[in-house]
C-alpha positions in Angstrom: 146.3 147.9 158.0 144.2 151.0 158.2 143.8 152.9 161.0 141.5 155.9 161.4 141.4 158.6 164.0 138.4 160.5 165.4 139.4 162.9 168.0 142.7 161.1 168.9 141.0 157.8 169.8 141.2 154.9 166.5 137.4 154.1 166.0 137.4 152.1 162.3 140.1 149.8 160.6 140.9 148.4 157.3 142.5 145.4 156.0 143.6 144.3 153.1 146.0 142.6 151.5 147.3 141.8 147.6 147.0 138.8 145.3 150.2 137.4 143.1 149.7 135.3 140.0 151.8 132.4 138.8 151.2 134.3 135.2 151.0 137.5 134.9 150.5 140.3 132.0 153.8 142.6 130.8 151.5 145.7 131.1 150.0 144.6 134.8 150.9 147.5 137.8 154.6 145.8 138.9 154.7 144.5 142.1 157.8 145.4 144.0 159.7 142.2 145.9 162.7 142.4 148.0 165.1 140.0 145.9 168.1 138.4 147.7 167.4 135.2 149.6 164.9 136.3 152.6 161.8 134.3 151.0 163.8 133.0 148.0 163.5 136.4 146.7 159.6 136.8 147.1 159.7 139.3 150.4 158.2 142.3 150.6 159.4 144.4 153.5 160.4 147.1 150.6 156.4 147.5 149.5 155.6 147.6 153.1 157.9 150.5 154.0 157.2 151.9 150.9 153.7 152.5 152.8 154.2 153.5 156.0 157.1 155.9 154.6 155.7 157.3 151.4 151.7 156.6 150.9 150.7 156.9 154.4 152.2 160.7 155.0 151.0 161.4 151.4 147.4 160.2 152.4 147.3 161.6 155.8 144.3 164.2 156.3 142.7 163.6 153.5 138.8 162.2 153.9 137.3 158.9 153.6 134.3 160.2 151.7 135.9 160.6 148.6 137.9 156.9 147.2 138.6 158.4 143.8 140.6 161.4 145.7 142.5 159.5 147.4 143.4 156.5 145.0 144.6 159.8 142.3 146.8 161.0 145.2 148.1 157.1 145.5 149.0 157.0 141.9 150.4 160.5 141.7 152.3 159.7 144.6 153.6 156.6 143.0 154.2 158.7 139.7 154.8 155.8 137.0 152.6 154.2 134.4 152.7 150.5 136.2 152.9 151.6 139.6 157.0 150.9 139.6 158.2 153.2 142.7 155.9 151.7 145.2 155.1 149.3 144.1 151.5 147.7 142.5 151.4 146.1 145.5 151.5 148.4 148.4 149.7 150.5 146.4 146.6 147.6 145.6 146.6 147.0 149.7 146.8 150.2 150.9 143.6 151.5 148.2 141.6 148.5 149.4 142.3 148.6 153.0 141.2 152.2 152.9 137.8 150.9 151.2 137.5 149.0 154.6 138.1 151.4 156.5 135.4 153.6 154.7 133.2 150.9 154.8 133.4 150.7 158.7 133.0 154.1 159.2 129.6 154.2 157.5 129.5 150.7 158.9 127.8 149.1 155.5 129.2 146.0 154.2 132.1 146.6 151.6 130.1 145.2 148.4 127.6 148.1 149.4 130.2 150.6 150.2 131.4 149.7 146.5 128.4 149.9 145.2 128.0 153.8 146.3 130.9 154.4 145.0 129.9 153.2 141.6 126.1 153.6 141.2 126.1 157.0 143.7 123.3 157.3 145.9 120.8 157.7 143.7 121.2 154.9 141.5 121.6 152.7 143.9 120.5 148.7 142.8 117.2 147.5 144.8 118.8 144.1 144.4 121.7 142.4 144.5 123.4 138.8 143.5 125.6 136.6 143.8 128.2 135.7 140.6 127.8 132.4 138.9 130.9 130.7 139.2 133.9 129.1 137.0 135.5 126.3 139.5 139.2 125.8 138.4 139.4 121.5 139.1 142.3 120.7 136.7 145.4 122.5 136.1 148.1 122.7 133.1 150.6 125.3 132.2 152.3 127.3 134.9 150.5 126.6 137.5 150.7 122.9 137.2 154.0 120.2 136.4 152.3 117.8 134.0 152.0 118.0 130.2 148.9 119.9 129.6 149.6 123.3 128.0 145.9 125.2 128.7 146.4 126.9 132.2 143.1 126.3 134.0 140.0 123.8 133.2 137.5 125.0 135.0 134.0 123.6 135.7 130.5 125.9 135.5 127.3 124.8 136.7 124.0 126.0 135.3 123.1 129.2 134.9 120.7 130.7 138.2 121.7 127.8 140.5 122.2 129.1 143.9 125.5 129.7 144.8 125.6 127.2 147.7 124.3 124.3 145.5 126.8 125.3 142.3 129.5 124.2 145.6 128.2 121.3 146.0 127.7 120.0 142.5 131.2 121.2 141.9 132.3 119.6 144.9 130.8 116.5 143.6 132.1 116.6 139.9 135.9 117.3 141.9 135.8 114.0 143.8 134.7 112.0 141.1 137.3 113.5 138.5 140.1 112.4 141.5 138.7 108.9 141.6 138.7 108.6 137.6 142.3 109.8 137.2 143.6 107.4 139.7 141.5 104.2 138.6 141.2 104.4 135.4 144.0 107.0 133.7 146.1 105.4 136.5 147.9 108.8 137.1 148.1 110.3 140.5 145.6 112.6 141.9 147.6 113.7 144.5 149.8 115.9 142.3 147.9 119.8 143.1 148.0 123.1 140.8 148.5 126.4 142.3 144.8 126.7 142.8 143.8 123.2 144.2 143.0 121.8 140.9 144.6 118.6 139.9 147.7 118.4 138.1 147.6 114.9 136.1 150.1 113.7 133.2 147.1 113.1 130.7 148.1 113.1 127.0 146.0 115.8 125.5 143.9 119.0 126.6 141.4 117.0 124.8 141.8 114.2 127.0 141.6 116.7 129.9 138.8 117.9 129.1 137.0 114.7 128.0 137.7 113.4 131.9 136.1 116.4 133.0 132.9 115.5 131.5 133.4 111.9 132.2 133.3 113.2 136.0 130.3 114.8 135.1 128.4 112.4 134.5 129.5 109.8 137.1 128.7 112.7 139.6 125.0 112.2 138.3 125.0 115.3 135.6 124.3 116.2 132.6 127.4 117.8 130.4 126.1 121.1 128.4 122.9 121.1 130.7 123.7 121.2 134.2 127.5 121.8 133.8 129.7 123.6 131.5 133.2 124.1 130.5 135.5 127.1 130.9 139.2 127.3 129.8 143.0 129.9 130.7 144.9 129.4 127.9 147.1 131.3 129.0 148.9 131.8 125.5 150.8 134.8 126.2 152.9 132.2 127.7 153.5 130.6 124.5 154.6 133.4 122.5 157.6 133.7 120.6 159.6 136.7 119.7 157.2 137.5 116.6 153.8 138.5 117.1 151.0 135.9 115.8 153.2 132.9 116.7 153.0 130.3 119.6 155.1 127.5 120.5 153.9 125.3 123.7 156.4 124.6 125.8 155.4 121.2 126.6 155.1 119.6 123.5 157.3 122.4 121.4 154.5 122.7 118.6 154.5 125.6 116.4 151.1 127.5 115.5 150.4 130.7 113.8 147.5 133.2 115.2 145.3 131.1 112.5 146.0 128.0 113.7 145.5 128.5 116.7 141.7 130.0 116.4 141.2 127.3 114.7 142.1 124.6 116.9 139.7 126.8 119.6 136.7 126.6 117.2 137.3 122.6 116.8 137.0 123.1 120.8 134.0 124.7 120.8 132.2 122.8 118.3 133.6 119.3 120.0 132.6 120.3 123.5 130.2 122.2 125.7 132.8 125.2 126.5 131.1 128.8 127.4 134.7 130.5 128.0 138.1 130.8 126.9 140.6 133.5 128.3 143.7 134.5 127.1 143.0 132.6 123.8 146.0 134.8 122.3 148.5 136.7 123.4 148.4 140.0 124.7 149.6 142.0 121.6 148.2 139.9 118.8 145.4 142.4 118.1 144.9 141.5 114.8 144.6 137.7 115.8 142.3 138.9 118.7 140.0 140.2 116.3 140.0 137.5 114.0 139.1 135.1 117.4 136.0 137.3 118.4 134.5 137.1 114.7 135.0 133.5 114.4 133.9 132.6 118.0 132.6 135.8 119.8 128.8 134.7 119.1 129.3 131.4 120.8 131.4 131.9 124.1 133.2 134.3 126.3 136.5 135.4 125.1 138.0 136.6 127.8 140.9 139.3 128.0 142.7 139.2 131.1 146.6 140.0 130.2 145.2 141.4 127.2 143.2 143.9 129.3 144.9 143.7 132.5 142.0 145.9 134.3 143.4 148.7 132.1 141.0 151.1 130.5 143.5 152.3 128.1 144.0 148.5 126.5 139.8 147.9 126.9 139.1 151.2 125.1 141.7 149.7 122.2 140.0 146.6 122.3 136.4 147.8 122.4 137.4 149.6 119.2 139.0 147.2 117.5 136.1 144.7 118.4 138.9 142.1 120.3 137.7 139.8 122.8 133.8 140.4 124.6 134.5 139.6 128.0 137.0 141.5 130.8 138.3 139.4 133.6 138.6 141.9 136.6 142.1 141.8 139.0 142.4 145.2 141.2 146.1 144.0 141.8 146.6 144.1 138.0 145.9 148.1 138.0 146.8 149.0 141.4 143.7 150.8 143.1 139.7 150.5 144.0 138.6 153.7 141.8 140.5 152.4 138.6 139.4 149.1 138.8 135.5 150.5 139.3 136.6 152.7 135.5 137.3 149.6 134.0 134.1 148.3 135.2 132.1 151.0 134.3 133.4 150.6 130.7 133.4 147.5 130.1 129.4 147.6 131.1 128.8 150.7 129.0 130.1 148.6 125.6 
């Protein structure tokens, strides 16, 4: 929490908070956990002192007006690469609640605030919209226990339908994909991911994916035309100890960078799939670059540990011409103004 003082009486606060993924990227801001067995190890009473004792005095005084001062007086506080003293965390929820805070004092809502901070006054949009959303339904890989080695399957209606209608449909497709894998795949649907997406023993991502559509379609839909497929690999999980290799956990199979784009192109040509993150690891350059010129004219190819919100890794892979598409986490660099940078770039190439 936030709190900010106008002539000794507190008139505006922030909150915030920060996110924690079951996979993360080696070159994401660290966060800082307490260890021992207080929360099997996941507390974070350190990060929150680390606040109030170290980022709180070192922010105090300075004004609201100006987000970029004070998240560069965050990070120099903090003094490492990946945010190690600190913490990525306290230093992700202290930038944000801040941002809250600013937005209440020039009481705006925050996505305007943001957008100020971004555009300037100025430039400022006339309009504004609503994402079009990936709906994560069916879960592999770490965030799952069953056999499936892609991460996240995630379902995407058509493109311009409004957003409360694209929860519906998806809503739809969901109940019908529960029903399918308990009557007719006979697996249990009560088995959850980390993100509320089922977790089913199927036999094949192919197989995962094919039940997807085959929810689709009960649900009264047209696969390709009012639904789409999107895809977490996830494959930095799979990595070995030499770059360009992969071995799935699950089933222990062996594939080189090659191999690997090419079992995402027979994908792609097979099924109705507009995204896939992660496709490679997060230092196989060369096989990212090989990926976007086999398959960056036909979907998104999505960097998220590759890119980890970092503008020194998207400047390296806008020059190298690896992967199209950023996936934005502000917990993955640690602070509001850095995460806008990354924005900003990404939209400039």
């Amino acid at each position: 929490d936030v709190y900010v003082n106008y002539l000794g009486t507190v008139m505006f606060a922030g909150r915030s908070s920060a996110p924690s993924g079951a996979s993360t990227g080696s070159n994401e801001a660290r966060e800082l956990r307490d260890g021992g067995k207080r929360y099997g190890g996941k507390g974070t009473q350190k990060a929150a002192a680390n606040v109030t004792n170290i980022l709180s005095p070192a922010l105090k005084g300075m004004k609201l007006d100006d987000l970029k001062a004070i998240d560069a007086k965050i990070c120099a506080t903090d003094g490492t690469e990946l945010k190690e003293r600190v913490g990525g965390n306290a230093c992700t929820a202290t930038s944000f609640a801040i941002a809250e805070a600013a937005a209440a004092l020039e009481e705006i809502p925050l996505f305007l605030y943001f957008a100020r901070q971004y555009f300037g006054e100025q430039n400022m949009p006339k309009k504004y919209k609503l994402p079009q959303c990936c709906f994560n339904i069916l879960n592999g890989g770490k965030h799952a226990g069953g056999n499936l080695k892609i991460q996240e399957f995630m379902a995407s209606p058509a493109k311009g339908t409004p957003l409360p209608e694209q929860l519906r449909m998806v809503a739809e497709v969901y109940q019908k994909l529960g029903a399918i894998l308990v009557k007719e795949k006979g697996v249990s649907a009560k088995n959850l991911g980390d993100e509320g997406g089922f977790a089913p023993a199927l036999k094949s991502d192919e197989e995962a994916i094919e039940t997807i559509l085959e929810a689709v379609k009960k649900a009264g839909y047209e696969p390709g035309k009012d639904f789409k497929i999107a895809m977490d690999a996830a494959s930095s999980e799979w990595k070995t100890g030499k770059v360009g290799e992969y071995k799935l956990p699950k089933a222990g199979t062996v594939f080189t960078s090659d191999e690997l784009i090419a079992h995402w192109k027979g994908l792609v040509e097979k099924y109705p799939i507009i995204s896939i993150e992660d496709g490679l690891d997060e230092e196989d350059w060369e096989g990212w670059q090989k990926l976007t010129a086999r398959l960056g004219d036909k979907v998104q190819l999505v960097g998220d540990d590759l890119f980890v919100t970092n503008t020194t890794r998207l400047a390296k892979g806008i020059e190298l011409g690896a992967g199209n598409a950023i996936l934005i986490k502000l917990n993955q660099i640690g602070s509001v103004s850095e995460t806008l940078e990354a924005i900003k770039m990404a939209h400039k190439a």
